[in-house]
C-alpha positions in Angstrom: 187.3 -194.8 1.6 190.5 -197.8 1.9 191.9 -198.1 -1.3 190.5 -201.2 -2.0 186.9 -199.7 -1.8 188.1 -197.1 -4.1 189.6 -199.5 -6.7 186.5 -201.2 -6.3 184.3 -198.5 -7.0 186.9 -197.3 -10.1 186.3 -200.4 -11.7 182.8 -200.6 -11.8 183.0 -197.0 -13.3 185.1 -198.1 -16.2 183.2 -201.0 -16.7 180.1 -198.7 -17.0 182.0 -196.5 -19.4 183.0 -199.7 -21.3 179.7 -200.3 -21.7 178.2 -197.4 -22.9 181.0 -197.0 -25.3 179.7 -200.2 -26.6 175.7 -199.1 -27.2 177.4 -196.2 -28.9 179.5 -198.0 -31.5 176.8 -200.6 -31.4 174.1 -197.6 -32.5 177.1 -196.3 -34.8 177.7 -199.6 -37.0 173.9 -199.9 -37.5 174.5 -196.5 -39.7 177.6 -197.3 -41.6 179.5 -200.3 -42.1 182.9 -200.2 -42.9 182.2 -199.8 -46.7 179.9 -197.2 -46.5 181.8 -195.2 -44.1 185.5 -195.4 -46.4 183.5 -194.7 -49.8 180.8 -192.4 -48.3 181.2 -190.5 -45.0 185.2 -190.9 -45.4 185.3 -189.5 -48.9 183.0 -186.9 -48.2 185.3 -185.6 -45.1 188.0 -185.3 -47.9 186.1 -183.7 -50.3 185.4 -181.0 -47.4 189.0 -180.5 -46.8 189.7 -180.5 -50.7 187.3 -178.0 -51.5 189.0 -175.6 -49.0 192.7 -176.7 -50.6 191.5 -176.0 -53.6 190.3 -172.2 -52.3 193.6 -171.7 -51.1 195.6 -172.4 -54.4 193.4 -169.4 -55.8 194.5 -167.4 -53.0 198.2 -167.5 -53.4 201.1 -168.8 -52.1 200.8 -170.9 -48.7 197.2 -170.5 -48.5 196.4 -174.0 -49.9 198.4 -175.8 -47.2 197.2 -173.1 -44.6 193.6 -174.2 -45.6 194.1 -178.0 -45.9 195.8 -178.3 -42.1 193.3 -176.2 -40.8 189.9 -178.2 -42.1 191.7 -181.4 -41.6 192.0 -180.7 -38.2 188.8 -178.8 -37.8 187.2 -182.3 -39.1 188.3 -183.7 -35.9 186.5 -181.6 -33.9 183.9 -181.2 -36.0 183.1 -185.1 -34.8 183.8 -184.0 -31.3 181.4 -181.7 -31.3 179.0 -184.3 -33.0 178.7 -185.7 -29.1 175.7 -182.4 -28.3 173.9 -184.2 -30.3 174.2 -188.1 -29.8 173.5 -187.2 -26.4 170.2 -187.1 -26.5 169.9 -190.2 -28.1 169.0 -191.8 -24.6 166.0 -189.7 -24.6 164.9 -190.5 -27.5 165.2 -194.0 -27.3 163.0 -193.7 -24.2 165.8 -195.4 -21.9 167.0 -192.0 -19.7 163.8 -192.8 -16.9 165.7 -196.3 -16.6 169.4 -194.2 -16.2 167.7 -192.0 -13.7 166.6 -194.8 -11.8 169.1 -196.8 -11.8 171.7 -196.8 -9.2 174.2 -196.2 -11.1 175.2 -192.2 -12.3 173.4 -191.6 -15.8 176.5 -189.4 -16.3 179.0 -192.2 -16.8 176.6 -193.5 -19.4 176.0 -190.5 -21.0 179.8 -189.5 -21.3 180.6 -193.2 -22.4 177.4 -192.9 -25.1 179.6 -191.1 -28.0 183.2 -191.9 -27.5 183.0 -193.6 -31.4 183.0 -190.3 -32.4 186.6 -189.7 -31.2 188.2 -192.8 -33.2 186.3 -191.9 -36.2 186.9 -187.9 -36.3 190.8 -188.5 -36.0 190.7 -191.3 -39.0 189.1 -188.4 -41.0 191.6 -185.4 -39.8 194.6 -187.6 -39.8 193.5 -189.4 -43.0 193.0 -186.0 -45.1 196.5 -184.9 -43.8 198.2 -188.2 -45.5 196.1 -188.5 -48.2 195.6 -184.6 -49.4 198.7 -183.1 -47.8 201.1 -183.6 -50.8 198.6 -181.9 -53.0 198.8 -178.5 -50.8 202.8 -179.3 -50.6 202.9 -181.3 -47.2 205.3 -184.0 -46.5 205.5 -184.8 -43.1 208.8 -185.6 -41.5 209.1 -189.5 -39.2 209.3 -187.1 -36.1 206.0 -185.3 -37.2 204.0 -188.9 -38.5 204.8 -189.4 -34.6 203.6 -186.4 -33.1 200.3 -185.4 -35.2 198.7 -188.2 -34.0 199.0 -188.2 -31.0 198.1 -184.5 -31.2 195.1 -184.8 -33.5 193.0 -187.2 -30.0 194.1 -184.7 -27.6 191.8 -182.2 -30.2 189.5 -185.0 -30.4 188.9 -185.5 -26.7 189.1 -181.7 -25.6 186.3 -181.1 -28.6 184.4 -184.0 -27.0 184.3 -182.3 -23.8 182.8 -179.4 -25.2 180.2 -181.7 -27.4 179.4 -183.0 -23.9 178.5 -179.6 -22.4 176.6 -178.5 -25.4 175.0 -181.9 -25.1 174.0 -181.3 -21.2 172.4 -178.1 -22.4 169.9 -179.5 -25.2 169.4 -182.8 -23.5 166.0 -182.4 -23.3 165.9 -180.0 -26.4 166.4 -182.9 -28.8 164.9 -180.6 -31.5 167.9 -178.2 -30.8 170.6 -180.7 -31.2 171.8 -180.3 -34.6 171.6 -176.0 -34.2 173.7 -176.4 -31.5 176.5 -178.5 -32.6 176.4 -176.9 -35.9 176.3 -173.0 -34.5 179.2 -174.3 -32.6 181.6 -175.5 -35.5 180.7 -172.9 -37.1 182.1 -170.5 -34.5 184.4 -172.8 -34.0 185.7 -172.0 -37.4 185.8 -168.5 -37.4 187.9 -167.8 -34.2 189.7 -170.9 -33.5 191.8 -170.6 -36.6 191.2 -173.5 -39.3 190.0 -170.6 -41.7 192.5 -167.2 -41.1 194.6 -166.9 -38.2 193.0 -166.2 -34.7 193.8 -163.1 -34.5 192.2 -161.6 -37.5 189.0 -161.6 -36.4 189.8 -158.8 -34.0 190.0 -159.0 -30.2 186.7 -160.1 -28.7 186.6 -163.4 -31.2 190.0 -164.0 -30.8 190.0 -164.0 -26.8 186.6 -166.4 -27.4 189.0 -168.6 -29.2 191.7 -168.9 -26.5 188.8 -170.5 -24.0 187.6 -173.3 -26.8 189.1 -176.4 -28.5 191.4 -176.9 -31.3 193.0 -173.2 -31.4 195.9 -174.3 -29.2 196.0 -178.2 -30.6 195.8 -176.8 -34.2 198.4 -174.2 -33.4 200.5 -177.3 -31.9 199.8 -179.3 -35.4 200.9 -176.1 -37.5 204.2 -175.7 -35.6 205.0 -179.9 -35.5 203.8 -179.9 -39.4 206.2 -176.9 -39.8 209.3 -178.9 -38.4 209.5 -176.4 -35.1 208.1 -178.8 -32.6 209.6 -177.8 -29.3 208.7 -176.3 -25.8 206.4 -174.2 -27.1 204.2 -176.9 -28.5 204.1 -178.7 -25.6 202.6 -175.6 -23.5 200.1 -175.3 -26.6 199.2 -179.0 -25.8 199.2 -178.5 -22.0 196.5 -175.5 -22.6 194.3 -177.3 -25.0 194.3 -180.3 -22.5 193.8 -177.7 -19.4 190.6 -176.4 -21.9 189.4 -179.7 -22.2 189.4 -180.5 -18.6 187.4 -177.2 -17.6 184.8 -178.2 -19.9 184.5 -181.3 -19.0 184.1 -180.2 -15.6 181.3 -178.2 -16.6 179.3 -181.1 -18.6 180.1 -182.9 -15.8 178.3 -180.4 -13.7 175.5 -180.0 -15.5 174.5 -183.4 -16.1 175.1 -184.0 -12.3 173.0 -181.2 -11.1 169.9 -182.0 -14.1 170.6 -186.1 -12.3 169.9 -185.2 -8.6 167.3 -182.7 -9.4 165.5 -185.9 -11.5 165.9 -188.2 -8.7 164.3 -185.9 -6.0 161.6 -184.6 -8.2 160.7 -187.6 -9.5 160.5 -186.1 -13.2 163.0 -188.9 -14.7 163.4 -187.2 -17.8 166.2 -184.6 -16.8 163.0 -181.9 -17.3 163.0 -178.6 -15.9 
């Protein structure tokens, strides 16, 4: 392919992805509007992260800001994860026969379909941080108002990944949706480390956590948080991004294979 074939065929991917990104904030701003979502969906997401805070004052030293990092961060994947289940929005609005048939791949859609979740889950986890930190003790320093954020959409993204994979799965499962995403943030919260540190849950979990999101991203956040940002929070970062990518590959995958097998069968729901 010459290069201006393949910048050619780049940009009518992005603009695909552009898109699709658009339906999906479209569908999300029929939901909330920006009042609802700061004095209902936004308030509740700090209560969540509160209520944990609070736990961890009855606990004992350090516990409360142990607590509050963890679930403010969790929240961010926690709308990542959100994506298993927005995914099968296209089937039930009855528009994934027209992706199937179109000639374009239903898997840029579908990817592009619940990227609002990633802009809204780190509002949430960096807005609980700001807002609720000082309670639990947290201050954060210039250098770590820098970092976090920054930090905080590479958990977004790799937890997105994951939603998308989860998503492939139950696509045509639509009553499975919620179980899934919600079995997975549960797990999510057990071995990745938001709750007690990874490797408290003994081996097996804790070598489960190493191969999802947010274990090495919240470590990272932990260490900047804790002033010690350095070479060894970048490798954290370069391993939760190197998670992300693998399953992306594999939603990618999926949705590919469940794409060509609809075109050749003719069944243009992605069934069986």
């Amino acid at each position: 392919m010459s290069r201006t074939a393949y910048a050619s065929a780049t940009g009518r991917r992005a603009r695909v992805l552009g898109w699709a990104a658009r339906a999906g904030a479209a569908d999300y701003g029929t939901v909330f509007t920006w009042k609802t979502w700061l004095l209902g969906w936004f308030v509740r997401m700090l209560a969540q992260v509160l209520f944990f805070a609070t736990i961890g004052h009855l606990l004992g030293p350090g516990q409360a800001r142990y607590l509050l990092v963890g679930n403010a961060v969790a929240l961010v994947t926690l709308h990542g994860v959100f994506a298993s289940a927005s995914t099968t929005w296209e089937l039930q609005y009855g528009t994934l026969p027209l992706l199937v048939a179109s000639p374009t791949s239903p898997t840029l859609v579908l990817v592009g379909r619940s990227l609002f979740w990633l802009p809204d889950g780190v509002a949430c986890g960096l807005g609980a941080l700001l807002i609720l930190g000082p309670t639990a003790g947290l201050h954060p320093t210039a250098v770590s108002l820098a970092l976090i954020p920054a930090l905080l959409v590479l958990v977004a993204v790799t937890s997105y990944c994951l939603g998308l994979f989860l998503g492939s799965l139950v696509l045509t499962a639509v009553d499975l949706r919620n179980v899934v995403s919600n079995a997975a943030f549960t797990v999510m919260l057990i071995v990745c480390g938001p709750e007690v540190p990874s490797g408290a849950v003994g081996p097996v979990l804790a070598r489960l956590g190493q191969v999802l999101p947010l274990t090495h991203g919240l470590l990272a956040v932990r260490e900047v948080l804790a002033g010690r940002a350095d070479a060894h929070t970048a490798a954290l970062a370069g391993w939760e991004t190197l998670i992300g990518a693998c399953w992306l590959a594999a939603a990618l995958a999926v949705l590919g294979l469940r794409a060509r097998r609809s075109r050749r069968d003719g069944a243009a729901l992605f069934l069986g």
